[in-house]
VMD Tcl script that draws the C-alpha trace (Angstrom):
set ca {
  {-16.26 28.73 31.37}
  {-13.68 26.94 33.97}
  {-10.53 25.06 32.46}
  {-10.93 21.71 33.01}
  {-7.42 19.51 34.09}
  {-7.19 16.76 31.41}
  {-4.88 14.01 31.84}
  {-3.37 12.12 28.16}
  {-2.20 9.02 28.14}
  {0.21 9.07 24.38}
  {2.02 12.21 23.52}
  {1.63 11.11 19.53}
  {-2.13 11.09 18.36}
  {-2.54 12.72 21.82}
  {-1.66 16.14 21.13}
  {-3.86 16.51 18.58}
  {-6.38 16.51 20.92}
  {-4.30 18.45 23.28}
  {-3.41 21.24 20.73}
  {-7.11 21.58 19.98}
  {-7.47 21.78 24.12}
  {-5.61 24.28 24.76}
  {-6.44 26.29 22.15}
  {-9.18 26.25 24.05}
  {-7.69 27.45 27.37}
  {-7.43 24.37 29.12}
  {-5.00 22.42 30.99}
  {-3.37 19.16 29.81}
  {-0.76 16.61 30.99}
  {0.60 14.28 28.43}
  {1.91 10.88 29.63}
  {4.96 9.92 27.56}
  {8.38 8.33 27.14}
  {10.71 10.90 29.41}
  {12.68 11.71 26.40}
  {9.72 13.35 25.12}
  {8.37 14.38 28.26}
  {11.51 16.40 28.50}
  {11.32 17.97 24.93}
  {7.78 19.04 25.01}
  {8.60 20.74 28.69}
  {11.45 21.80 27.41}
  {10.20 23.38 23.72}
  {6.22 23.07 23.85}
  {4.86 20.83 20.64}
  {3.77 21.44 17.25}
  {1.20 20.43 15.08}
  {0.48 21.12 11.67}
  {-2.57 20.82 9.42}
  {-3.67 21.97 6.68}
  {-6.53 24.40 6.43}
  {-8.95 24.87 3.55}
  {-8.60 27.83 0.84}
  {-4.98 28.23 2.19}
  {-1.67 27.42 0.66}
  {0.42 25.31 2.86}
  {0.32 24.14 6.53}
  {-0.65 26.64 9.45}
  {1.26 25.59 12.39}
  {-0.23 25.66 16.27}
  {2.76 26.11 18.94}
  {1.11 24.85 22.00}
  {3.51 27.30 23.96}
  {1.15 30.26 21.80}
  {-1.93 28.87 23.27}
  {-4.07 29.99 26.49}
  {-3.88 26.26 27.59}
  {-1.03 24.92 30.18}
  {1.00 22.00 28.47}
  {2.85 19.30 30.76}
  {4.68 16.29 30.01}
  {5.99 12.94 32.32}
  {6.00 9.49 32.81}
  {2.82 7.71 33.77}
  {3.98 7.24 37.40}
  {4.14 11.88 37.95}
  {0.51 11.64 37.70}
  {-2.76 10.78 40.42}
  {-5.85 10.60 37.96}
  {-7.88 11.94 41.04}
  {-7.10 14.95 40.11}
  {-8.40 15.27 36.89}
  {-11.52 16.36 35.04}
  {-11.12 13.64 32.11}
  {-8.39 11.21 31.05}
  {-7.79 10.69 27.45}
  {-6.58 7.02 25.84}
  {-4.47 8.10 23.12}
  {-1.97 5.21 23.14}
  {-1.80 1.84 21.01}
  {-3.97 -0.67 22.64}
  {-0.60 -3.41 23.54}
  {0.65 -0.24 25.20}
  {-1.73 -0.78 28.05}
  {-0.38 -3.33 29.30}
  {3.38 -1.68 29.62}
  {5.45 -1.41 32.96}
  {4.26 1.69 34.30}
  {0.84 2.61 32.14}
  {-0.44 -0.79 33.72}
  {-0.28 0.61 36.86}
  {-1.75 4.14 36.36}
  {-4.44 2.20 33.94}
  {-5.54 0.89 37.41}
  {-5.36 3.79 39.24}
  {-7.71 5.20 36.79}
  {-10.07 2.21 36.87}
  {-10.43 2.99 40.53}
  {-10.50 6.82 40.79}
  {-13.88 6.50 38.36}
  {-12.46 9.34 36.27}
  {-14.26 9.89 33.18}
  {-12.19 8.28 30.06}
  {-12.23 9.25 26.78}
  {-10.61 6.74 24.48}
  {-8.83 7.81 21.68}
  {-7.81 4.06 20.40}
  {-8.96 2.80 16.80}
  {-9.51 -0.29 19.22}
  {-11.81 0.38 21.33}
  {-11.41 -0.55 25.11}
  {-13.44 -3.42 26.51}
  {-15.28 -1.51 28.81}
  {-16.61 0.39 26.13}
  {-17.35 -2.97 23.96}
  {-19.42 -3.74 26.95}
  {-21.90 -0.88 26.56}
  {-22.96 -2.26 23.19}
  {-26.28 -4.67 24.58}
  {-26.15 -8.54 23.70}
  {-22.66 -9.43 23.15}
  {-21.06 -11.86 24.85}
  {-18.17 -9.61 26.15}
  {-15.41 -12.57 27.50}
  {-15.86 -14.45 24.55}
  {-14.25 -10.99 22.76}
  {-10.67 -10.99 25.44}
  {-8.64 -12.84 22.54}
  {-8.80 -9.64 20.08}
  {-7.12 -7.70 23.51}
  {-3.20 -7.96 23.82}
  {-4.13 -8.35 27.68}
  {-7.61 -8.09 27.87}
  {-6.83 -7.91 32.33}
  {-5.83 -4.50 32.20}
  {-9.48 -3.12 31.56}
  {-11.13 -5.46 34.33}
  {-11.40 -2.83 36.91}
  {-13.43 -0.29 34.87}
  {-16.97 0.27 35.20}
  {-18.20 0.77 31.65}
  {-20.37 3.48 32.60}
  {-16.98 5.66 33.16}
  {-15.43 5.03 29.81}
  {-16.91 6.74 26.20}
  {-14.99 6.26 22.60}
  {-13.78 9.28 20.34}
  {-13.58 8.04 16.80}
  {-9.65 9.02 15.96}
  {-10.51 9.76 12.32}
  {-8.61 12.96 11.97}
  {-5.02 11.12 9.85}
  {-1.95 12.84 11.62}
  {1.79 11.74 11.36}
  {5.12 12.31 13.07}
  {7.66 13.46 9.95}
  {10.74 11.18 10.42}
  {13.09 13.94 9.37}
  {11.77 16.04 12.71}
  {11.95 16.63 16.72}
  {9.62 13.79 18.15}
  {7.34 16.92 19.58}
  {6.20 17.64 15.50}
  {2.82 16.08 14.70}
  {1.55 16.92 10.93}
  {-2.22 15.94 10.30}
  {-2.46 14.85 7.32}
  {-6.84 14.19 7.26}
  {-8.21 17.21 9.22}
  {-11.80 15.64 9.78}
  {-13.55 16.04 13.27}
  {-12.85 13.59 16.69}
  {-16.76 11.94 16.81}
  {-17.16 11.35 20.68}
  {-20.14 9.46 21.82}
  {-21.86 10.65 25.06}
  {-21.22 9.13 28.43}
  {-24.85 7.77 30.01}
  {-24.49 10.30 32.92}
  {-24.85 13.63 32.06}
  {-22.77 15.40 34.91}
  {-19.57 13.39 32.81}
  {-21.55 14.29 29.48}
  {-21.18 17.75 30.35}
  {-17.79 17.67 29.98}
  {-17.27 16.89 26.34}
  {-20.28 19.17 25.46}
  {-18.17 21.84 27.61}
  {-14.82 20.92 25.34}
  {-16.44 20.65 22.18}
  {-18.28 23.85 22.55}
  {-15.22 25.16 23.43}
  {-13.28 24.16 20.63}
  {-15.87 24.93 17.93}
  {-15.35 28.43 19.30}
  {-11.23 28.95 18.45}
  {-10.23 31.38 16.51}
  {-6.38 31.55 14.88}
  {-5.06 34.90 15.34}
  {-3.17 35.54 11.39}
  {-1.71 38.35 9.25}
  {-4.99 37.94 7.18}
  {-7.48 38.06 10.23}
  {-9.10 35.57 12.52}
  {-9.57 32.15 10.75}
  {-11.19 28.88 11.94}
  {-9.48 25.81 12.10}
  {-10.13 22.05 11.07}
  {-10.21 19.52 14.09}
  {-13.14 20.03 16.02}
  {-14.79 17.36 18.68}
  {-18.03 16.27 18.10}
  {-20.81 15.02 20.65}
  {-23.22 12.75 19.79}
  {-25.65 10.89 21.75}
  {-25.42 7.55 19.89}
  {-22.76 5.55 21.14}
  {-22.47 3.57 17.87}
  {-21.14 6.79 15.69}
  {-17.84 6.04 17.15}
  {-17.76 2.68 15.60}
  {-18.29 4.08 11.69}
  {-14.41 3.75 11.91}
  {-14.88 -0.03 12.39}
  {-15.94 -0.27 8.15}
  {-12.67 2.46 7.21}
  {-10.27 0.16 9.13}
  {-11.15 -3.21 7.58}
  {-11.59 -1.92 4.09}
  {-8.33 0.46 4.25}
  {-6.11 0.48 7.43}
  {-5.84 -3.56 7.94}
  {-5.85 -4.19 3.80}
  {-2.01 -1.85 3.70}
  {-1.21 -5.29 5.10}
  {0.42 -7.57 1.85}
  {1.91 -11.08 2.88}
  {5.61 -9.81 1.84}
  {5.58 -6.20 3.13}
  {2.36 -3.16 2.90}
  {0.99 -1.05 0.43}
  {-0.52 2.57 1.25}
  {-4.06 3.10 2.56}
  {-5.19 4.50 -1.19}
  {-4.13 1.44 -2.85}
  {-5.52 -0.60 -0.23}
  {-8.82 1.30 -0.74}
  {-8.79 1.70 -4.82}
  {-6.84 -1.07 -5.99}
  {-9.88 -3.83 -6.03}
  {-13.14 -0.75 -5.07}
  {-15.52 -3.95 -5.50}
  {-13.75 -6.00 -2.36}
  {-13.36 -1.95 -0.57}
  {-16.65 -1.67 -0.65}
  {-18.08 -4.86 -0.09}
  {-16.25 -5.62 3.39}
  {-17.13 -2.06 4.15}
  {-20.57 -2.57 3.80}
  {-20.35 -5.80 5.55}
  {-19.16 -3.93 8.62}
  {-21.70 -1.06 8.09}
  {-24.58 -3.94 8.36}
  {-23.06 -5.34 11.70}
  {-23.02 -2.23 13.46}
  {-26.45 -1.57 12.36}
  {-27.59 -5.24 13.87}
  {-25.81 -4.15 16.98}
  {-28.07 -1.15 17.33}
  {-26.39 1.43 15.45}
  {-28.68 3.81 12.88}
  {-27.60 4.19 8.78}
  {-27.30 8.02 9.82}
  {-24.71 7.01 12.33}
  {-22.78 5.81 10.02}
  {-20.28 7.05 7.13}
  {-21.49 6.22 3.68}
  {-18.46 3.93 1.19}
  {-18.47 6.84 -1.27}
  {-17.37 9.47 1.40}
  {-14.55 7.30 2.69}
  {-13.36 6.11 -0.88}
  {-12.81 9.82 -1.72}
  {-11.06 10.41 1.57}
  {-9.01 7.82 1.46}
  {-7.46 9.25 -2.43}
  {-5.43 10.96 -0.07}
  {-4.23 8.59 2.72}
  {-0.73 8.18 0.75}
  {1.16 6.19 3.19}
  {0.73 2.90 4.82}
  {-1.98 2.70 7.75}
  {0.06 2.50 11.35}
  {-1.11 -1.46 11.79}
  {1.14 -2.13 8.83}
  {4.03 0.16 9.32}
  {4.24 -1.35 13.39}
  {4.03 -4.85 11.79}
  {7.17 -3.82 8.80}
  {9.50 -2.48 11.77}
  {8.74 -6.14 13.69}
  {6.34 -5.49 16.29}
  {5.02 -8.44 18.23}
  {1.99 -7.27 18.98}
  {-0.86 -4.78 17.27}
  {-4.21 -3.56 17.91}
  {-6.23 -6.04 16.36}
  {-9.69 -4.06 15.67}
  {-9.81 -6.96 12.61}
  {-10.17 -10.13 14.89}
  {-12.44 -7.76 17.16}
  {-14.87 -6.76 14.32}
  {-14.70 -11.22 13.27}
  {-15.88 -12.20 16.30}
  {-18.02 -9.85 16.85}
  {-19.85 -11.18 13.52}
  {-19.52 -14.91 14.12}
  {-21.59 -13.93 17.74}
  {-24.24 -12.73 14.98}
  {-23.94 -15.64 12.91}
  {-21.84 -14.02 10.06}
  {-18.68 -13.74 8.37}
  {-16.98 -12.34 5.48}
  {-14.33 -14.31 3.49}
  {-11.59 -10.88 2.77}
  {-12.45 -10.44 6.61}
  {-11.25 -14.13 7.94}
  {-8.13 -13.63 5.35}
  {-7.25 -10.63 6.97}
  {-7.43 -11.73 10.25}
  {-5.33 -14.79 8.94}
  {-2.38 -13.04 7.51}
  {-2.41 -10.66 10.77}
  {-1.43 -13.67 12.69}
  {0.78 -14.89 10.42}
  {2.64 -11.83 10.13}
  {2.67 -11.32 14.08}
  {3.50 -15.18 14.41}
  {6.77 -14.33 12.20}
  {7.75 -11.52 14.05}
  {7.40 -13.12 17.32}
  {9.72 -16.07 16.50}
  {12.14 -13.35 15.28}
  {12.01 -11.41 18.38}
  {12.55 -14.79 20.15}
}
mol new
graphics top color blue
foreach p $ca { graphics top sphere $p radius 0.5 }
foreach p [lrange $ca 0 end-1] q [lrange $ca 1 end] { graphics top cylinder $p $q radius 0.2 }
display resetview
């Protein structure tokens, strides 16, 4: 099958993805900061993960792999000459000197986009039927910066695989530390479609050379055709990711999850219901028991809280998304609005520090 050229906006979460591409044999350019850009030309990346029956991490060296890796700043690349662009960045990145630009210049080149963003991008949003899409721009950092895309162009890919950059290492090191599958939802064309059907096939299909023999590895991408599987991460965010949040500081995403089950499970279920009045099926979606015994393992704070510790003025806020989503449907859920609540606060405190 022909490579396809795929373009990655965030070097982080991105390569991942990219590791699991070109394993595959296919070609990837990572936008980045250029001290990274220069490492990963420089040395390749490396990811870790864990693999099942084996002690240990097995690591992928992505100069090992059939694939071509390159790395730059967002203004080396012209998205017209790519197959698929990938959204791998924090959503406030967007709007940064630079990826603002070649956002645009992806808006109008039409290129297919795969976003790899816990909050997804308002073009997708606007696929879901019967929302009222501008009354949704306040959950956005700068909700402008996705006004030139056509929705049709733009699909979400549920980041559920848990993956970390180890503080003690080379900014190129990415160790997953959940190895469960990217869920992509289809595009509505199916000459776009093809493409992820192409990749995911592709991936299912890798094979790690080792001492021991050919073994399969965790990671894989995952098509479906409902475009509402992508939101089952909506329910594991709000009961875990958003809840490492504490007034004073943040706790990790098991505590978060297992401290109080009853309120866990309860907003969980809250947000299962909503997607399933927006259209999505019960099989879409991930049950509370299977997340509760995933999340035994998530030992460290979720992102949203560790951005917030180090002072960051701005975060993705997939909570005050998911809110007014639900007062559009006439509902609400108390831990929900108190989230939301002490995520502005927080953010509030940070920006008059920053001032």
């Amino acid at each position: 099958m022909a490579a396809h050229n795929i373009l990655i906006l965030g070097a982080s979460y991105g390569s991942l993805l990219a590791s699991k591409l070109l394993f595959a044999g296919h070609k990837v350019s990572l936008v980045c900061l250029p001290p990274e850009a220069d490492l990963i030309n420089a040395e390749g990346f490396r990811v870790r993960m864990p693999v099942k029956g084996r002690q240990g991490m097995i690591e992928i060296d992505s100069r090992k792999l059939p694939g071509k890796v390159s790395a730059g700043s967002a203004s080396d690349y012209d998205p017209q000459h790519f197959d698929l662009v990938g959204l791998a960045m924090q959503e406030p990145q967007y709007r940064s000197p630079g990826v603002r630009e070649l956002l645009g210049a992806i808006a109008r080149s039409k290129a297919p986009c795969m976003s790899i963003m816990n909050m997804p991008p308002l073009p997708y949003v606007k696929r879901i039927p019967g929302l009222n899409h501008a009354a949704l721009a306040p959950a956005y950092t700068d909700p402008g910066v996705w006004d030139h895309f056509d929705p049709a162009t733009m699909t979400l890919c549920s980041p559920d695989p848990q993956a970390v950059r180890p503080p003690e290492e080379k900014v190129n090191v990415l160790q997953v530390t959940l190895p469960t599958n990217f869920k992509v939802a289809r595009f509505d064309d199916e000459r776009k479609t093809s493409i992820l059907r192409d990749l995911a096939n592709d991936i299912e299909a890798v094979r790690m050379d080792t001492p021991e023999g050919l073994i399969e590895l965790p990671v894989k991408l995952k098509l479906h055709d409902s475009i509402f599987v992508p939101l089952a991460k909506w329910a594991m965010l709000l009961a875990g990711n958003y809840r490492c949040i504490t007034p004073t500081g943040m706790r990790t995403a098991q505590e978060a999850v297992h401290s109080v089950i009853q309120e866990s499970k309860s907003i969980y279920d809250f947000v299962n219901d909503l997607c399933v009045t927006l259209g999505a099926a019960r099989s879409d979606l991930v049950p509370f028991e299977k997340y509760a015994a995933a999340a035994q393992s998530l030992t460290r704070p979720a992102s949203a809280a560790r951005a917030l510790q180090n002072g960051a003025t701005h975060i993705e806020r997939a909570d005050k998304l998911v809110q007014l989503i639900a007062r559009q449907k006439g509902v609400s859920h108390p831990a929900i609005d108190a989230i939301v609540a002490l995520v502005d606060q927080r953010l509030e405190a940070n920006r008059k520090k920053a001032a």
